[in-house]
N, C-alpha and C positions, 0 to 999 in steps of 0.2 A: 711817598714816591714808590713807585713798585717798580721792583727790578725787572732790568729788558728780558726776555728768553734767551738772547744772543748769551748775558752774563752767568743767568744762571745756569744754561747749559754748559758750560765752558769750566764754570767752575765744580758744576756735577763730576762732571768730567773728571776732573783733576784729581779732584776727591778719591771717586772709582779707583782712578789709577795709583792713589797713594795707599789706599788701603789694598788693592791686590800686590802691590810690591812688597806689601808688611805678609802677605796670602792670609790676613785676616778673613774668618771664616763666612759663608754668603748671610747665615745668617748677623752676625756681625755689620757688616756692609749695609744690610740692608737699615739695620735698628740706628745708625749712626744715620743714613742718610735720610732716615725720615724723622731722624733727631732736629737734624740740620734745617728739613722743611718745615717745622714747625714754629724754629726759630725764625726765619723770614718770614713766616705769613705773620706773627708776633712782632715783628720789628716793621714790615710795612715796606722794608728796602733789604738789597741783596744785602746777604748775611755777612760779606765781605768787608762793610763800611761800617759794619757795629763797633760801639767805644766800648769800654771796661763796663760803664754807668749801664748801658745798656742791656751788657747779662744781668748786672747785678740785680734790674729792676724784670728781666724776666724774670730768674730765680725768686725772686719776691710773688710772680704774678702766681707761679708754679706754685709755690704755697699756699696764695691766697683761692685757688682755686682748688685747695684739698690734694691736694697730688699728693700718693702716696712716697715717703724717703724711697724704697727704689726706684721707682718712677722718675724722681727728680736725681739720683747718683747717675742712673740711665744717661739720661739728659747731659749732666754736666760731661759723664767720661766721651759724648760723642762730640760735644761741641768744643771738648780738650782738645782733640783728635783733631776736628775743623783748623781751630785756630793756631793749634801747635803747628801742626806738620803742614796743612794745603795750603793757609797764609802765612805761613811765618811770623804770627803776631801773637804769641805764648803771654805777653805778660795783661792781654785783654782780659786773662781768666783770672787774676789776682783777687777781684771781690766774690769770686762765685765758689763757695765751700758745700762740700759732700756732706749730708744727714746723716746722723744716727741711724740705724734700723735696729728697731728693739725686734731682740732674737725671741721666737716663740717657738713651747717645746711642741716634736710633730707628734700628728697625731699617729699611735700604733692600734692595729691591728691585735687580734689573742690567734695563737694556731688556729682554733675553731674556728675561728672568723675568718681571717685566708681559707682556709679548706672550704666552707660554704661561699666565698664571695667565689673562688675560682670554679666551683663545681656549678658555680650560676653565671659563668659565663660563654651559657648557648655553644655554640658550634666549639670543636675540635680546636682551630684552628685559636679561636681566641682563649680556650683555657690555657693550652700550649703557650701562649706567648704573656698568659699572667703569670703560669707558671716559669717560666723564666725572669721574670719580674722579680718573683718574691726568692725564685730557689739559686739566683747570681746576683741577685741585691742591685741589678742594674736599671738605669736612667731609660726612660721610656725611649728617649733619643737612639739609647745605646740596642735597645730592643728591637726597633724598626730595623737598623742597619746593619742586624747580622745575618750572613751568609753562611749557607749550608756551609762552606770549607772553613767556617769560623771553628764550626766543633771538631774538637781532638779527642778521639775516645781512647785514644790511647795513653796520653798525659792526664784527660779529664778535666780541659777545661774549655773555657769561651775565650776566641780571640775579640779582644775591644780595638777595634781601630780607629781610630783618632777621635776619642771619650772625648767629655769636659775637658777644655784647657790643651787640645789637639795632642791629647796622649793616649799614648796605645798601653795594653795591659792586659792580663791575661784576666779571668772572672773563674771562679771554681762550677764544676759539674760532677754533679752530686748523681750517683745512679738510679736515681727516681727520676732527676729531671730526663739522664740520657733516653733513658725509658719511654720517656713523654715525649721527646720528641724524633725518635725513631719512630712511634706509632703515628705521630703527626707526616714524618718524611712520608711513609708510606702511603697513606690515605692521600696525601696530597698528590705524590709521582703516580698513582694511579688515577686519581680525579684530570691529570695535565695540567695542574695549577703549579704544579715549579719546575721552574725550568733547571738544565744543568749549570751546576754553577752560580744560581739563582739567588733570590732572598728565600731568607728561611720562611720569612710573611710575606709574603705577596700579595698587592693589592688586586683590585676589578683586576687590573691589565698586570699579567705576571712578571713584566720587563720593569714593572716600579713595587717598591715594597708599601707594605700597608703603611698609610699615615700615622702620625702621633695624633693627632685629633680622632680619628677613627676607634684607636686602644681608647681614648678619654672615655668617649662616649659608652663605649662596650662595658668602663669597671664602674662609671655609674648606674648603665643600666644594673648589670649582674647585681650591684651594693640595694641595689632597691627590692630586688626579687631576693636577696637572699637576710631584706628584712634588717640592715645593719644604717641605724643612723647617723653614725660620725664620719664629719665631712674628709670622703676617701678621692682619691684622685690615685693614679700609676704612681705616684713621687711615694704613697702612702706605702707598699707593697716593702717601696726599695729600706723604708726608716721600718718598716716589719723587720723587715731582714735584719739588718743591724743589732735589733735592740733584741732579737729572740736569739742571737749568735753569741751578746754578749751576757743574756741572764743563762744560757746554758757555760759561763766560764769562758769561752774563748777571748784569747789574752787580745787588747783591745788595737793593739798594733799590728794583728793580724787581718783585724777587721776593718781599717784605718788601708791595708793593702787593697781586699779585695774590692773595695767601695771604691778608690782610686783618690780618696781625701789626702793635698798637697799637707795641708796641716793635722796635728791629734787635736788639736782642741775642736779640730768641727766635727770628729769621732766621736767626742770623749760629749759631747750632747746628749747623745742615750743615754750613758749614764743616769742620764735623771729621768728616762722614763722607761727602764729596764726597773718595771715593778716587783717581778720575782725578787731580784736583788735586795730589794727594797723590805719586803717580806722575812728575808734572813736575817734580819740585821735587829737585835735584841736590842730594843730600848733600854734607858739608865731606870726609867721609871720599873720595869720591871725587876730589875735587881735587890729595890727600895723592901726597907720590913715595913710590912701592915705596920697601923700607924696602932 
């Protein structure tokens, strides 16, 4: 039976309005509700009338068709969401459990490698905003959305407003980076590409800032002209950051700030690929007398 448009629009609806009551995020919103629609076009009827049996044997199907563990947590925390809060029927989720996601270490960057991937990222405008990538350690997200009155050259640092997990924080600004983007402000307020008050990236149209898909595209192109094989994305820039802050000593609670991580333990991951460190650290086998 396929559900009428009357229902599922009403119940779209509802939805909509529970999760801007929560002012869960648009992106938010959007990955729940297309969570939602994919469980009905799966179930064949509005999602509203499903039993317990019936996640559970999604969840199985979500499996059986390779879906990746977040792909399928994805999944379950939006149709928690459905069933908890817009039907009031919580206990339909009882057979449907969250995967494992096996943690894998990121890949980093060596200084020489950010310095070539960002000097091979073409125009001004896109080194300037690797270069805040790798010299604030921040989320490509966090990059798009800053605005010229973010920088404080008088404190030194970047305002973040409403980062991961809708928190704000400041990001450190280092006098290379101010450097970098004082010569970007200017080239641009002379080109007419920013406006007052503006983003700091601006896209085509200077009244919206450049896209995250747009940065994507730019640090793979740059990673390919500047010759470097390991698979690099913007995320790659920010886990540089981290793991070059913590093999030059910087105490890891500091770094655990700047990065804006709720926990140490999702800090304390470089550790294992903070290789200098690694390097200092005299084996037992050296200490051993020739045999």
């Amino acid at each position: 039976m396929i559900p009428s448009t009357q229902t599922s629009s009403s119940l779209r609806q509802r939805m909509i309005d529970d999760m801007r009551m929560r002012k869960l995020s648009p992106k938010t919103q959007s990955s729940y509700i297309r969570t939602v629609r994919k469980f009905a076009k799966f179930l064949g009827r509005s999602p509203d009338t499903a039993t317990a049996e019936d996640l559970r044997q999604y969840q199985l199907y979500l499996v059986d068709q390779g879906t990746s563990p977040i792909s399928i947590n994805v999944a379950i925390t939006g149709l928690k969401f459905f069933f908890e809060t817009t039907v009031d029927h919580a206990e339909l989720m009882r057979f449907m459990h969250p995967v494992h996601e096996p943690r894998k270490i990121p890949i980093i960057l060596s200084p020489d490698e950010v310095a070539r991937l960002i000097g091979c990222a073409g125009s001004l405008k896109n080194q300037t905003a690797l270069s805040v990538a790798y010299g604030a350690g921040l989320r490509v997200s966090e990059v798009v959305a800053l605005k010229v009155s973010d920088i404080d050259s008088e404190r030194m640092t970047l305002r973040i407003e409403q980062g991961k997990g809708n928190k704000d924080r400041y990001a450190m600004l280092s006098p290379v980076l101010l450097e970098s983007l004082r010569a970007w402000w200017r080239a641009a307020r002379a080109a007419g590409w920013m406006l007052n008050g503006g983003w700091l990236f601006p896209g085509q149209d200077p009244a919206d800032p450049i896209s995250t898909r747009q940065l994507s595209r730019v640090i793979h192109e740059a990673a390919k002209v500047a010759h470097i094989d390991k698979r690099v994305s913007m995320h790659t820039l920010r886990h540089s950051f981290a793991t070059h802050l913590l093999e030059q000593k910087v105490d890891i609670r500091v770094i655990q700030v700047l990065l804006g991580h709720k926990k140490l333990e999702t800090t304390a991951l470089y550790t294992q690929v903070a290789t200098k460190i690694l390097r200092e650290v005299t084996s037992p086998l050296d200490s051993l007398h020739p045999m």
